[in-house]
N, C-alpha and C positions, 0 to 999 in steps of 0.2 A: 504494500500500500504506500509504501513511501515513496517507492521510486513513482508514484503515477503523483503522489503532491510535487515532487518535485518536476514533472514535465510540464504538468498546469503552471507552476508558478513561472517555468520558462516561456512557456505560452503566453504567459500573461505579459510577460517582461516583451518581449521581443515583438510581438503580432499586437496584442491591444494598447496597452501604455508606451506606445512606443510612434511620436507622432513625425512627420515627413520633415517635419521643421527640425526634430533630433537626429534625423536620417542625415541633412544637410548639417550639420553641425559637426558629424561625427567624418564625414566625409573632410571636412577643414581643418577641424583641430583636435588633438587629443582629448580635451575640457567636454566633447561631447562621447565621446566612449565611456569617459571615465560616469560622465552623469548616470549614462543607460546604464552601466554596470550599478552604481547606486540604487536605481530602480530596482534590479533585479536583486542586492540585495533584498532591501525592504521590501521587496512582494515574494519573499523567498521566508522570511521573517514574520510577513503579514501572514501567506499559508499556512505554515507549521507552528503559528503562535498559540495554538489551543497544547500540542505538544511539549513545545515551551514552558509556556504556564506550569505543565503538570510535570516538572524535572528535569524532561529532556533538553538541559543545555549544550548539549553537546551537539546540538543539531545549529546552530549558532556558526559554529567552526566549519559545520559542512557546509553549510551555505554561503560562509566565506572562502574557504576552497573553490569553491564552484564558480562564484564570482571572479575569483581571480584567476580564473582558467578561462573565464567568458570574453574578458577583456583583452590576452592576448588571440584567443582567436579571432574578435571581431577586428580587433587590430590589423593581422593579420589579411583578411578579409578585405578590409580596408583598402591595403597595398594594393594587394592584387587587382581590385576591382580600377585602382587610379591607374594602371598601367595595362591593363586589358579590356578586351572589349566584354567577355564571354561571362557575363553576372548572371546567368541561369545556374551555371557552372558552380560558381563562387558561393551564389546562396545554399543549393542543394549541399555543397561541403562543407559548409557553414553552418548547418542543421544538424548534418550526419556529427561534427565533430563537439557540437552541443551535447545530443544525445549521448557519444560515448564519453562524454564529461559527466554526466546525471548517472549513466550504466556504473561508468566507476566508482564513482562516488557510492553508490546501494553496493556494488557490490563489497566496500569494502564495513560498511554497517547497516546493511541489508537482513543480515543474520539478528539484530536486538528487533527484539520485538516493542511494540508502540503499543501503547493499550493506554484510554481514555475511561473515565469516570463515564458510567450508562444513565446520561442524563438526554432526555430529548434532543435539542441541539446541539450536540455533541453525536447523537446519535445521527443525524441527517449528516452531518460532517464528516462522518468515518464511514459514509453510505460509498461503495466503492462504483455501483453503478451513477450516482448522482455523480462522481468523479469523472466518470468516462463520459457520460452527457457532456459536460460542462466543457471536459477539454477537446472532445469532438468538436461541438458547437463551434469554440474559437479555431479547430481548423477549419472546417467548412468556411465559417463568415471571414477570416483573413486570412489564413498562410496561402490558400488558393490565390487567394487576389493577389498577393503578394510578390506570387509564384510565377505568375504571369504580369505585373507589374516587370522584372527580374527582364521576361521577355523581350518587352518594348523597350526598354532601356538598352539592348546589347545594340536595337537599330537607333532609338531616340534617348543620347545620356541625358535628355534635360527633360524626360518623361514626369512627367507628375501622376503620386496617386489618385485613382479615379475608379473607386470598387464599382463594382457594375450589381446593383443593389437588386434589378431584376434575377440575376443567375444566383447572387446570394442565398436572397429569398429560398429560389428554387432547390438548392442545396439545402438547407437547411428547411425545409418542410419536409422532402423524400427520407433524410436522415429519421426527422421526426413521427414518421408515422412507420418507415421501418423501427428505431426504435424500439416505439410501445408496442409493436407488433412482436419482436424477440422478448420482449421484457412478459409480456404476459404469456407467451407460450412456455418463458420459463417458468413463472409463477404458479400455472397450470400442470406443468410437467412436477411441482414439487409437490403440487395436493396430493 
């Protein structure tokens, strides 16, 4: 369950809190990596603060680990992107090398187990299907867009985002009603 908090909170960090004007920041000067990494601490903090709360400080240190493996890769990314054309290229390895930043990180305290006080809201919070909704959801409505933003920039660098809110939509209804469709044949499957 942790490693799926911690892909949210990077979801969170990189695709929603993360606006085009910090894109072009990050593009010019270091003071903008460094902010986006900032964010991604504190929504790294802000997910696993129920955790927190209840002793696990030691998740504090992983999320500063993680942070500061975020930051040379986007760095990194960076480069590359100011001196090549191919940013489809650059995001997708950019993603992949997120991810095995989050995989390492679980895998090295993946094994402690996480257990929360069984109080309602706490309860919806360690709901692992409401996990997966949520970070579905933000792939669907941004990394796609994002993905293909990535696109038009390798023929137009001075591209601006411009989500296409019809195919959003669309995405994000078909998920939705698959979905509650799997959710209740599991339901059903457990009576």
């Amino acid at each position: 369950m942790l490693l799926g908090y911690l892909i949210f909170a990077h979801l969170l960090g990189d695709f929603v809190f993360q606006p085009e004007s910090l894109v072009r920041l990050k593009m010019k000067s270091m003071k903008g990596v460094f902010i986006h990494v900032l964010i991604h601490f504190a929504l790294g903090i802000i997910v696993l603060l129920p955790f927190i709360m209840h002793g696990y400080l030691w998740l504090i240190a992983v999320i500063f680990g993680i942070s500061f493996c975020h930051f040379w890769i986007d760095q990194a990314k960076i480069s590359y992107n100011l001196k090549h054309d191919k940013k489809t290229k650059a995001f997708v390895i950019d993603q992949l090398l997120h991810l095995l930043t989050l995989l390492l990180a679980y895998f090295f305290v993946g094994n402690i187990s996480l257990n929360l006080p069984e109080t309602f809201g706490l309860k919806i919070y360690t709901n692992i299907s409401v996990l997966i909704f949520l970070s579905f959801l933000i792939f669907l409505s941004n990394v796609v867009e994002i993905y293909r933003l990535q696109e038009v920039r390798e023929k137009n660098a001075d591209a601006k985002f411009k989500p296409n809110t019809e195919n959003i939509a669309k995405r994000i209804g078909v998920f939705a009603v698959l979905y509650v469709f799997f959710m209740a044949m599991a339901f059903y499957a457990t009576k």
